[in-house]
C-alpha positions in Angstrom: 0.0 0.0 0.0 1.2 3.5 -0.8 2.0 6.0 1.8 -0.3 9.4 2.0 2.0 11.1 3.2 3.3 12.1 0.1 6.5 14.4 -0.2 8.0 14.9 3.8 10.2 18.1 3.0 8.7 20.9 5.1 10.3 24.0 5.7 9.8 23.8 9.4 8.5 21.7 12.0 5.2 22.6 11.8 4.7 21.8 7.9 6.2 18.7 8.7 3.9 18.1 11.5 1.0 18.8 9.6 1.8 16.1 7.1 3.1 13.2 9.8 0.5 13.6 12.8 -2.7 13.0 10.5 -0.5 9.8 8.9 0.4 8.1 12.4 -3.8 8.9 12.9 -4.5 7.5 9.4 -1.9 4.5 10.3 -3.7 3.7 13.6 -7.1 3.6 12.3 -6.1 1.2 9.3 -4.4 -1.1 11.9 -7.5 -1.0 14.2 -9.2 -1.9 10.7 -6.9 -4.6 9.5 -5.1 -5.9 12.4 -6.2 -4.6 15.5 -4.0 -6.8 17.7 -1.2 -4.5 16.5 -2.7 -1.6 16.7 -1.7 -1.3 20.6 1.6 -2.2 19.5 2.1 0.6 16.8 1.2 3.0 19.4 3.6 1.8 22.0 6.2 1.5 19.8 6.0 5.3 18.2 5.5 6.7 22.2 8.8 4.7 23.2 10.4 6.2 20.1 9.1 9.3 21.2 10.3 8.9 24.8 13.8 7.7 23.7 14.9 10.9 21.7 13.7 12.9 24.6 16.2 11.2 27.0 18.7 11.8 24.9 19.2 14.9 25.4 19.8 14.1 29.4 18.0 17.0 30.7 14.1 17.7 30.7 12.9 17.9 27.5 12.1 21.3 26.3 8.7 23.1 25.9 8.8 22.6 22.1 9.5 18.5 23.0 6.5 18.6 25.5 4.3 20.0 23.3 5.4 17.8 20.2 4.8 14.5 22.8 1.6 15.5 23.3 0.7 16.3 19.9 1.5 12.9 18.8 -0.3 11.3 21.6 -3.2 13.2 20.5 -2.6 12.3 17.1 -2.1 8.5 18.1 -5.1 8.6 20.5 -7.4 10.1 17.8 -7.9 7.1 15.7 
């Protein structure tokens, strides 16, 4: 299946966001669709992504990084 997502070069963050944010919602509701077992899964696996790049930076992540998590939780949860 091809991608929606379509061409990922945004200028800045927030172009970028609002091309990725709707795909991980699209992404969730076609696994809930097709195979929901790994929807849960999917999910987990982006927010411990998400969680990883944060502690790499080995201090608390930065309002910009707080407000990104929850944008992709929200995008996540949407579906």
């Amino acid at each position: 299946m091809k991608s929606s997502v379509g061409n990922l070069g945004g200028k800045s963050t927030a172009e970028l966001a609002d091309r990725v944010l709707p795909a991980l919602t699209a992404a969730v509701q076609l696994l809930k669709k097709q195979a929901p077992e790994e929807a849960d899964n999917f999910r987990a696996t982006v927010l411990v992504a998400v969680d990883a790049s944060t502690q790499a930076h080995k201090n608390q992540p930065s309002p910009a990084q707080t407000a990104m998590t929850h944008k992709i939780t929200q995008a996540l949860d949407a579906a």
